[in-house]
N, C-alpha and C positions, 0 to 999 in steps of 0.2 A: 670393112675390116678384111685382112689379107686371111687365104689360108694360114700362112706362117705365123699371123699373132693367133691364130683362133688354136691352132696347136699347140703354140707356147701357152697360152693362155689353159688348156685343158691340161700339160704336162704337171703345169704348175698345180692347179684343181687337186688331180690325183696325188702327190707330193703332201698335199695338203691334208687329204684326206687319210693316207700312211700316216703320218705324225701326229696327228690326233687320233686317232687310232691306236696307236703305241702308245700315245700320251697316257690314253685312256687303260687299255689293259693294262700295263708295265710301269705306270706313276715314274716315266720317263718323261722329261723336257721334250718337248718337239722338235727343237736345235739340233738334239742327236740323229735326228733324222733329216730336218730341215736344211741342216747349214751345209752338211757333205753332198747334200741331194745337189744346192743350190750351184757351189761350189763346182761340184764334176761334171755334173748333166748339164748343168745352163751356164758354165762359165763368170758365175757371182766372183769378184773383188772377196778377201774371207770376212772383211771389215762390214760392207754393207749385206753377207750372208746372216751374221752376225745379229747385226742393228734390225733388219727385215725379222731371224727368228725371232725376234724380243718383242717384237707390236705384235708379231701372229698370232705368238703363245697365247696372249694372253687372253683372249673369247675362247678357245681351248679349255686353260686351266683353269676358269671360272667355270664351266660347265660339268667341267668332270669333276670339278670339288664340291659341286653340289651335287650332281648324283652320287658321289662317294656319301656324303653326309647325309645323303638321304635316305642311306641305308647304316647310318651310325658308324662310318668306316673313318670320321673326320674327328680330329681332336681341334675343336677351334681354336682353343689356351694357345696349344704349342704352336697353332699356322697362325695366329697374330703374331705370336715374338717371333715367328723366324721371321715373316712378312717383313717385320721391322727392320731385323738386319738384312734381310734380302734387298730390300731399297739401298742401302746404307752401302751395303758390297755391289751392287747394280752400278751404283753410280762411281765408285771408286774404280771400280773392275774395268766398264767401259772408258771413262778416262783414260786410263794403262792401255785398252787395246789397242785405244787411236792413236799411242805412241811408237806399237810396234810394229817394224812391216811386216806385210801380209806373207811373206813367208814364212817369219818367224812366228807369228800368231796362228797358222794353219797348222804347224808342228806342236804348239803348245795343244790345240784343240785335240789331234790324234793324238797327245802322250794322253791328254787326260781321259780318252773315250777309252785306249787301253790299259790305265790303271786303273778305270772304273771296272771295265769287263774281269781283267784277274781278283777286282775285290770279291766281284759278285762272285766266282767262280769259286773264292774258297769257303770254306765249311761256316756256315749261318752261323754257328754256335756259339765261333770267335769273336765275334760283336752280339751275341744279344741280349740284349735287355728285358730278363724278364720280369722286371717290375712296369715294364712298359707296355709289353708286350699283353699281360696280363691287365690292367686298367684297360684298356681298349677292348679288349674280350666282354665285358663288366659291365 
């Protein structure tokens, strides 16, 4: 194996290792990490940045949902029925993004990491649920 893959191969490693990392502290998708990494630094298509974050995720999100749960942080109820529509939007979703070009799907990606970040940014109180919030505590 060349130096060149054994580098690409370690950038990627590290990459991997940030995004579940963040997965893990911040119960952020690894995508948000993955797809722009893939994208900027390696030159990824946003289409197949995309399709790669979605197999990676998920030995990730399986591992942090049990350590989450194994500290009673997990409502299983609610992560079945999203589970359900998360499939259901998964596969509707990707269908749509193979229709759009990768430019135009790279910009939907940045709108939506910056209306995520201005949600997060305003006052918790605006959304919260403290019938929910409280069941969880319990």
């Amino acid at each position: 194996m060349s130096a060149d893959v054994l580098w690409e191969i370690a950038q990627l490693a590290v990459v991997g290792v940030a995004a579940g990392f963040l997965a893990g502290l911040l119960g952020v998708g690894g995508g948000v990490v993955m797809v722009p990494a893939m994208v900027l630094l390696f030159g990824f298509d946003q289409h197949v940045a995309q399709g790669t974050s979605l197999l990676v995720i998920l030995p990730a999100a399986l591992t942090g949902s049990y350590t989450h749960h194994r500290n009673g942080r997990l409502v299983l109820r609610d992560a079945a029925l999203l589970a359900v529509g998360g499939v259901i939007g998964a596969v509707l979703g990707s269908v749509f993004a193979l229709s759009l070009e990768d430019v135009l799907l790279r910009r939907l990606f940045a709108v939506f990491l910056l209306l995520s970040a201005l949600r997060i940014l305003m006052p918790k109180d605006l959304f919260r649920r403290a019938d929910r919030d409280d069941a969880i505590r319990n």
